[in-house]
RODO-2510 file (C-alpha; in nm, 4 decimals, decimal comma):
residues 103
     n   res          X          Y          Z
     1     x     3,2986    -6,1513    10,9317
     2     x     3,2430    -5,7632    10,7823
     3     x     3,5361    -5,5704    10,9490
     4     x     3,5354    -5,2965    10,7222
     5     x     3,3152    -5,0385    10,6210
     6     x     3,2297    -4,8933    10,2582
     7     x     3,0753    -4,5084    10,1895
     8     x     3,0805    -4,3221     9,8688
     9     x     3,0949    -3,9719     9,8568
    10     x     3,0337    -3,8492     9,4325
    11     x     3,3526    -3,9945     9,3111
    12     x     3,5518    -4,1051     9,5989
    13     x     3,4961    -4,4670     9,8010
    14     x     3,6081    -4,4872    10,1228
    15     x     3,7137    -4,8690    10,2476
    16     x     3,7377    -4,8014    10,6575
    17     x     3,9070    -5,1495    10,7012
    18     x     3,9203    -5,3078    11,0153
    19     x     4,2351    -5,5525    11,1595
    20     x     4,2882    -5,8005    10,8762
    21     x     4,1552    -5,8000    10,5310
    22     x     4,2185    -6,1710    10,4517
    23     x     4,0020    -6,4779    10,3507
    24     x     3,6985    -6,4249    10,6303
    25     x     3,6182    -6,0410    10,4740
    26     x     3,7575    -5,9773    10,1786
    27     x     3,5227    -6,2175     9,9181
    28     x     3,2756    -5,9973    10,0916
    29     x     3,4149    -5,6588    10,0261
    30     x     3,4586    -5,7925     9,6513
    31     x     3,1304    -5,8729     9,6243
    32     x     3,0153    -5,5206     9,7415
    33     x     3,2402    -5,3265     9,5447
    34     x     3,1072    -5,5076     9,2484
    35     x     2,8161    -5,2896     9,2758
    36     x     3,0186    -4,9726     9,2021
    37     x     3,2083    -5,1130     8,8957
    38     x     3,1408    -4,8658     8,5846
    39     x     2,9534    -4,5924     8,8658
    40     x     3,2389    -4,3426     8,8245
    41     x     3,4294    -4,3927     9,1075
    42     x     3,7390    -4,1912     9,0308
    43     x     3,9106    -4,2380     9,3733
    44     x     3,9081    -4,5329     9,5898
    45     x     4,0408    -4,4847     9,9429
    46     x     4,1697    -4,7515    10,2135
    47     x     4,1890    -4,6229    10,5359
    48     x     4,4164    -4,8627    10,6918
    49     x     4,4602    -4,7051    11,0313
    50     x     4,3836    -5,0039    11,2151
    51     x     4,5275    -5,2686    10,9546
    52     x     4,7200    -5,5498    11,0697
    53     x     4,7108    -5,7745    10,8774
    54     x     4,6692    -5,7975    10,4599
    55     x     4,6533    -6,1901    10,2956
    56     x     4,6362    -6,3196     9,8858
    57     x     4,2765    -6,2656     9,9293
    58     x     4,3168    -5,8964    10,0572
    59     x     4,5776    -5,7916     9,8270
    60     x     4,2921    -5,9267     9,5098
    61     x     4,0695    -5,6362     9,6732
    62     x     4,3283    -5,3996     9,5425
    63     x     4,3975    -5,5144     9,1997
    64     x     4,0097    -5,5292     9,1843
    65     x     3,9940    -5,1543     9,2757
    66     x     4,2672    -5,0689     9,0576
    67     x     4,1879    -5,2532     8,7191
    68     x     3,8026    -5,3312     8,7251
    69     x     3,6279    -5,0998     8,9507
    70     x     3,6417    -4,7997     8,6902
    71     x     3,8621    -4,6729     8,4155
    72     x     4,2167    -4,6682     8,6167
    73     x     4,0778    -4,5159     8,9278
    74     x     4,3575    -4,3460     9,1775
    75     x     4,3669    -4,6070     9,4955
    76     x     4,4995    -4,4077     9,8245
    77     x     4,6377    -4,5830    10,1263
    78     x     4,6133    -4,4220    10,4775
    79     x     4,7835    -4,4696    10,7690
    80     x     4,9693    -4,7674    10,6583
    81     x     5,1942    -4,9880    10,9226
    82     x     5,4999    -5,1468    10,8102
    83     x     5,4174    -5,5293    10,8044
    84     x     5,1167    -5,4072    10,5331
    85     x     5,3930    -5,2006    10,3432
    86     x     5,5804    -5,4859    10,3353
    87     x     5,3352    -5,6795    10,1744
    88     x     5,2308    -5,4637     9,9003
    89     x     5,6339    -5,4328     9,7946
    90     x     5,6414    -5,7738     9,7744
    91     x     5,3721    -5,8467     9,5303
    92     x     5,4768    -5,5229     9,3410
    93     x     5,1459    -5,3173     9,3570
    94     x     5,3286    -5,0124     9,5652
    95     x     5,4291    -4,8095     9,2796
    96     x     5,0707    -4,8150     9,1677
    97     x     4,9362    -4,6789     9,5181
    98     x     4,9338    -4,3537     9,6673
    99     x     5,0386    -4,3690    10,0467
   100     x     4,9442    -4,1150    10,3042
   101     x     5,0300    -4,1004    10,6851
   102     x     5,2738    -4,4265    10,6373
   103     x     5,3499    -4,5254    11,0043
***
């Protein structure tokens, strides 16, 4: 199931995800941001307003964006809820993430 939605603007990708990024979407959403790897993306932006739920398979996305897609690229969380906070602490990735509009 794609419950997200990917759009590039110059150096900036936007990830609008939908409820869950888990198993069902997320090999998916790999697989398409393997097409931008080495494009200069410089900025790679979650929108997580309606994010409720983040698995293994979700939190591989991330690492994906953050050590593969391009040369270090800044990776922006918006609109964050608390369980998905949660999460991210407890793999250790948070300190690596900018977060905006936590809720």
């Amino acid at each position: 199931m794609r419950d997200y939605e990917v759009t590039r603007d110059g150096t900036v990708l936007t990830i609008v995800l939908g409820e869950e990024l888990a198993v069902g979407n997320a090999p998916m959403l790999l697989e398409e941001l393997a097409a931008y790897k080495d494009q200069g993306v410089e900025r790679v932006v979650f929108d997580a307003t309606r994010l409720t739920y983040l698995s293994s398979s979700g939190v591989r996305v991330i690492f994906y964006c953050k050590k593969y897609l391009s040369d270090n690229p800044e990776v922006v969380f918006m609109n964050c809820n608390k369980d998905v906070l949660d999460v991210l602490d407890l793999v250790g990735i948070r300190p690596h993430i900018t977060f905006r509009g936590e809720r």
